[in-house]
C-alpha positions in Angstrom: 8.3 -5.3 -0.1 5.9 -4.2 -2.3 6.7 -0.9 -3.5 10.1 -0.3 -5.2 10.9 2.7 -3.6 13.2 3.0 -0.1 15.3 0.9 1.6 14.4 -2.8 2.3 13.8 -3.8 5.7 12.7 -1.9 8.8 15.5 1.0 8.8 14.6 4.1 10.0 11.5 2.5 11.1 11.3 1.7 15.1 7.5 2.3 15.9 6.6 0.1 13.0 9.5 -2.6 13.8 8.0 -1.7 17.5 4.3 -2.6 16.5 5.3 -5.5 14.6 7.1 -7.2 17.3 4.9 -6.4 20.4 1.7 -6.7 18.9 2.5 -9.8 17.2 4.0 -11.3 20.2 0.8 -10.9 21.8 -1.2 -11.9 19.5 0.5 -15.6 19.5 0.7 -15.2 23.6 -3.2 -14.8 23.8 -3.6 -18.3 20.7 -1.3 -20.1 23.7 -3.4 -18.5 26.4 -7.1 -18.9 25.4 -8.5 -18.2 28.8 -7.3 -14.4 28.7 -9.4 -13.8 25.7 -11.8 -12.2 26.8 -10.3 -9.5 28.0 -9.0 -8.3 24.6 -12.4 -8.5 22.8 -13.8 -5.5 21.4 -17.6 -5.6 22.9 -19.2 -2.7 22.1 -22.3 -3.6 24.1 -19.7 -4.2 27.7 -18.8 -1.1 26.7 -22.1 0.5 26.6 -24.2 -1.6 29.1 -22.1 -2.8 31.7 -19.7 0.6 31.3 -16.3 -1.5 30.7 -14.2 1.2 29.0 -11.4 -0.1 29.7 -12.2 -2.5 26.9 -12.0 0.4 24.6 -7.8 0.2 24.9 -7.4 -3.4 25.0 -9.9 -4.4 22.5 -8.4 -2.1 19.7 -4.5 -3.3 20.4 -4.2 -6.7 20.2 -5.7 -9.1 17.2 -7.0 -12.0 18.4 -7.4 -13.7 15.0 -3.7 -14.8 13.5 -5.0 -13.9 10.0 -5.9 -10.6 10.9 -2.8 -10.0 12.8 -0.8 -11.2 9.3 -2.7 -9.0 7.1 -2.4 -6.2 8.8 1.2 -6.6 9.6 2.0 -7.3 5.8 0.6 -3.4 5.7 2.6 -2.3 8.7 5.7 -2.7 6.9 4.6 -1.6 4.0 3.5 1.9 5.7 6.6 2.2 7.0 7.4 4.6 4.2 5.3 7.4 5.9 7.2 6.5 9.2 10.4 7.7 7.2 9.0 10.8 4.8 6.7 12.2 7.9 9.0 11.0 10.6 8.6 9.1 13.9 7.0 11.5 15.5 4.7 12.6 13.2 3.7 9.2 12.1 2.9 8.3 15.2 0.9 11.2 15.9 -1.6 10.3 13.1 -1.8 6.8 14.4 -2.7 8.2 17.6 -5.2 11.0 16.2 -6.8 8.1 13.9 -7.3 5.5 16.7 -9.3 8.1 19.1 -11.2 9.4 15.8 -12.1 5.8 15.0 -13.0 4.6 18.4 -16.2 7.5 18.0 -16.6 7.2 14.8 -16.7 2.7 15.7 -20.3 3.4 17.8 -21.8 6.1 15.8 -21.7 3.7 12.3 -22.6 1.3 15.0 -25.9 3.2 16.0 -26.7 3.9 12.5 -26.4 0.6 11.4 -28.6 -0.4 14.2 -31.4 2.2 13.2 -31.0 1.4 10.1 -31.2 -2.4 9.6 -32.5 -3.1 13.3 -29.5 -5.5 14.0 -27.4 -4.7 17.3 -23.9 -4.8 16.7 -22.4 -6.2 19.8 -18.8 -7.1 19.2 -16.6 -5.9 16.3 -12.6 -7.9 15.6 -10.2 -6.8 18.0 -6.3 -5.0 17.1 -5.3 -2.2 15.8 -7.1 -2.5 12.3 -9.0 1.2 12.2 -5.4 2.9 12.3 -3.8 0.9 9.9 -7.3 1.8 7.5 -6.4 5.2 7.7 -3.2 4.7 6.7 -4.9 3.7 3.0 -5.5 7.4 3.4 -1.9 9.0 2.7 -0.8 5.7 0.5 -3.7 6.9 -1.6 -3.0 10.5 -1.9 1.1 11.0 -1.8 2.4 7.3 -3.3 2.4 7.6 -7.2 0.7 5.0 -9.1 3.2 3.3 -11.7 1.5 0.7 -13.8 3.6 -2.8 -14.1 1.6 -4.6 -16.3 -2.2 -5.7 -17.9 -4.6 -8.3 -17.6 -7.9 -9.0 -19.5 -6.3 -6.2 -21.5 -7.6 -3.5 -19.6 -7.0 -3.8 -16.1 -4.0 -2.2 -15.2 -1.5 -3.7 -12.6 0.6 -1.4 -10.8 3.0 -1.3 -7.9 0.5 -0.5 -5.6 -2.3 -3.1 -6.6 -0.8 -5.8 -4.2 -1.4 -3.7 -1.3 -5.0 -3.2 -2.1 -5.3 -6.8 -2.6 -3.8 -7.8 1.1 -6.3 -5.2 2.1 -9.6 -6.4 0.4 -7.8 -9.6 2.0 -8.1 -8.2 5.6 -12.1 -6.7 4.7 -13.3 -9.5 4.0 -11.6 -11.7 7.0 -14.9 -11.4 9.1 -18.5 -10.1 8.4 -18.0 -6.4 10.6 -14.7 -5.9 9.6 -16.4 -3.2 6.8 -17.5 -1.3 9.5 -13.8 -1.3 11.2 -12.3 -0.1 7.4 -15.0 3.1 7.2 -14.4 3.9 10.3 -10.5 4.2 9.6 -11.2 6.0 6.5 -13.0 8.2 8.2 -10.9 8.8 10.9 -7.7 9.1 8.5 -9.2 11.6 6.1 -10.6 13.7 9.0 -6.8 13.7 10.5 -5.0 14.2 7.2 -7.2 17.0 6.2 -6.7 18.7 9.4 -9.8 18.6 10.4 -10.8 21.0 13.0 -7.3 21.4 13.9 -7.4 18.1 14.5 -3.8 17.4 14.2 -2.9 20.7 16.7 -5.3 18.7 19.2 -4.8 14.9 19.2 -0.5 14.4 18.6 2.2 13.2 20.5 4.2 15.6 23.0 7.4 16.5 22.4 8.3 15.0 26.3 7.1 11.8 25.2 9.1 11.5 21.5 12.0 12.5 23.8 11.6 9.9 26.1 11.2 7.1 23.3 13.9 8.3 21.6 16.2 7.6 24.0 14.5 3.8 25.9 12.7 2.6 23.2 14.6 3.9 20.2 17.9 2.3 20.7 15.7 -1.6 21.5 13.5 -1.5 18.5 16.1 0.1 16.5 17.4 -1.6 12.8 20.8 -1.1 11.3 21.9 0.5 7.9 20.9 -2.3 5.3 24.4 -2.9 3.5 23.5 -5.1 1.1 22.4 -2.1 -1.4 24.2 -0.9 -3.9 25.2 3.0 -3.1 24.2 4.7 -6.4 24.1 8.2 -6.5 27.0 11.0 -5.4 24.8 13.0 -2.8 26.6 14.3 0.1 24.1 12.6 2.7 22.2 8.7 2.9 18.9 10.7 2.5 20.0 12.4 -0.8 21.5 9.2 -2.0 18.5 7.2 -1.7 16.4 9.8 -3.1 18.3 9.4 -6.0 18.3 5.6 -5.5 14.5 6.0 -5.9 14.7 8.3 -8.6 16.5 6.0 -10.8 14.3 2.9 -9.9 11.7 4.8 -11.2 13.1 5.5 -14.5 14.1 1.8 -14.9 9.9 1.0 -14.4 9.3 3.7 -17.5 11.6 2.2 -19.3 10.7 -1.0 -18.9 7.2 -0.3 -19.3 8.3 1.4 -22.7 10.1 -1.9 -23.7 7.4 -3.9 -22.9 5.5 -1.7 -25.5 7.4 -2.0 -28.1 7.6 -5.7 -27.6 4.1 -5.9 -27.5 3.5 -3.5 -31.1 5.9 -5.6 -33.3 4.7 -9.0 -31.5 1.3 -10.0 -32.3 -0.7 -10.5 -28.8 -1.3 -13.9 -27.4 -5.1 -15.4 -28.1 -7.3 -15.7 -25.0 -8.4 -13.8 -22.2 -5.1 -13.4 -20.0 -2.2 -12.4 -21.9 0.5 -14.6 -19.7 3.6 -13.1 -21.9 2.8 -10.1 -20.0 2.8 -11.8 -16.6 5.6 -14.6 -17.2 8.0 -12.9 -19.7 10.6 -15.6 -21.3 14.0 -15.9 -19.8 15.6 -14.2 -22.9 13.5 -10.9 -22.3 14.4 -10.5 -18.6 18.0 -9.1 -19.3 16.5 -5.8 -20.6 15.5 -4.6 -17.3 18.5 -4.7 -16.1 19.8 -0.7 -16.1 22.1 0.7 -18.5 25.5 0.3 -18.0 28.4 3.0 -18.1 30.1 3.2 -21.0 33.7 2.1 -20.4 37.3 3.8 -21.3 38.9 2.8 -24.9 41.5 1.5 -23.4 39.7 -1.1 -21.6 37.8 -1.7 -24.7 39.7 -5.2 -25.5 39.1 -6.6 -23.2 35.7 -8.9 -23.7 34.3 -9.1 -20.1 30.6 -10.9 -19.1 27.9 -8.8 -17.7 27.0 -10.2 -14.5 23.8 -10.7 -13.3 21.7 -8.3 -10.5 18.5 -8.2 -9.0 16.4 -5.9 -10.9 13.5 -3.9 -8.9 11.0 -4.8 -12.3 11.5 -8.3 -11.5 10.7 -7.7 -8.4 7.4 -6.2 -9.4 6.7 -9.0 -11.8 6.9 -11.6 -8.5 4.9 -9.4 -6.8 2.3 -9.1 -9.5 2.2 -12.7 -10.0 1.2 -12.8 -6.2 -1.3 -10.2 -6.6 -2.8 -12.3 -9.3 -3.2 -15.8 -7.1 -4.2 -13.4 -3.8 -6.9 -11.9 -6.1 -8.1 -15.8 -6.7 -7.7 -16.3 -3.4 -9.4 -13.6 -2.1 -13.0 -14.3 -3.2 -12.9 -17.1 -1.3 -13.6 -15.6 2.1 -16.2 -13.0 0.2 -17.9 -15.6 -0.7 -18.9 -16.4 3.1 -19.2 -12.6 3.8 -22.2 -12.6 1.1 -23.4 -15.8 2.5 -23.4 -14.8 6.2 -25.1 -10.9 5.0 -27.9 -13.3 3.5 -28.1 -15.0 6.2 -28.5 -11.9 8.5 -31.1 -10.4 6.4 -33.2 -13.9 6.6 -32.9 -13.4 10.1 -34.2 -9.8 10.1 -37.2 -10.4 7.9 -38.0 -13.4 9.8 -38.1 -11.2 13.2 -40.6 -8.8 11.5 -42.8 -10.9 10.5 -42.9 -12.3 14.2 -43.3 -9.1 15.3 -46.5 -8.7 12.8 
């Protein structure tokens, strides 16, 4: 979806295509269902006070707010990528290790904050938003940065810059949801650095990956997407798509390389965003299409129209002209989150001075 690289759609996926479904499912039960609420919210002083820790498994599950439940399964499926690289075992051992790390990590930033601004944080947003932080973690570290194109001049747009902007979209959904994201990071470099051993302590059994592989796997299970192109002459699907990937990104360096040269004998456009780069003309978009076979000479007669495909760079540049309105769109709700800090720091000076 946003990345280039793998197949399209939730093959080879079931624990995300698993997460996607239930979770959201529940999350539009509990908007039909009101009254049962409250016993998904993530109150941190229930927990602590009147000792509900139950609240501790169904308070980090479920999102109780639709926005957060669509931002965070736009990530979902784009994660899925470590679902197929680590496998579904292993990727659902880090979610596992993260979302115990997180939920100690949730009340000491908790207690520092507290000590450290006086304000009592008694409820945090609900779902499964710490884990799918520390999933920023490995998208950081092993997914390679390929720049698409520029604006301002400067700032780079790459294939990964739309994920960081659903993600600013999701920190900035409610006023504690920062405290939610460094927790996550936290949690997910602690795992991924193996911590303590951590990832020989907190991991899935091998009993339990048998037993969903064989009930949940085959329900939650997506067929072979046949609607792409087999390029490549490796002996297995895996080898053939690492190819696939291989040669998708060679078409992005070449593009970009075209772009470049376009841009050197073209003069740039006056202003401050350069909108050839983002919204090329129609009789530019054939040259990222990739470069076809030469044919036999005896076929060489014969005068024969190229047809049209869909090119992965066009893709990009739809998905970097969505990064640009979510970027517009996303100071919106920031806006509040300054507004309702100021507001909390009014509130604060206005309790010491009582207190004086």
């Amino acid at each position: 979806m946003f990345t280039t690289t793998g197949s399209r759609g939730l093959y080879k996926a079931p624990l995300s295509k698993s997460l996607l479904l239930v979770l959201n499912g529940l999350t539009v039960m509990l908007t039909l269902l009101p009254q049962y609420q409250q016993l998904f919210m993530y109150n941190l002083q229930a927990v602590t006070q009147q000792h509900q820790v139950w609240r501790l498994l169904c308070g980090r599950l479920v999102c109780l707010d639709v926005k957060d439940s669509f931002c965070s399964s736009l990530l979902i499926y784009n994660f899925r990528i470590f679902e197929r690289r680590f496998g579904t075992r292993k990727f659902a051992s880090f979610l596992l290790g993260t979302w115990c790390l997180s939920a100690l990590v949730d009340f000491l930033l908790a207690q520092a904050f507290q000590f450290l601004f006086d304000y009592e944080v008694e409820e945090l947003p609900a779902g499964l938003l710490a884990p799918v932080f520390s999933l920023f973690v490995p998208f950081y570290l092993s997914i390679p940065r390929m720049p698409v194109t520029q604006v301002l001049g400067h700032i780079q747009i790459t294939n990964k810059s739309l994920v960081y902007v659903v993600g600013l979209q999701l920190l900035t959904s409610s006023p504690f949801m920062w405290l939610l994201a460094l927790s996550g990071l936290i949690s997910g470099g602690l795992y991924h650095s193996n911590f303590l051993r951590l990832q020989k302590i907190l991991f899935v059994p091998a009993w339990v990956s048998r037993i969903g592989r064989y009930i949940l796997e085959p329900l939650f299970s997506s067929s072979q997407p046949s609607s792409e192109t087999p390029l490549g002459m490796g002996a297995t699907l895996d080898i053939q798509r690492q190819q696939r990937m291989d040669l998708l990104d060679q078409q992005l360096l070449l593009a970009q390389y075209n772009e470049a040269r376009r841009n050197a004998r073209h003069q740039p456009q006056a202003g401050l965003l350069q909108w050839t780069r983002l919204f090329p003309s129609l009789r530019h978009r054939g040259q990222n299409r990739p470069p076809m076979q030469p044919r036999p000479q005896a076929q060489t007669h014969q005068s024969t129209q190229p047809t049209l495909d869909n090119s992965p760079v066009a893709e990009e540049q739809v998905g970097v002209r969505l990064c640009v309105s979510l970027c517009l769109f996303a100071y919106v709700p920031l806006f509040f989150v300054v507004a309702r800090l100021v507001e909390m720091g009014k509130e604060l000076s206005e309790r010491k001075e009582r207190g004086e």
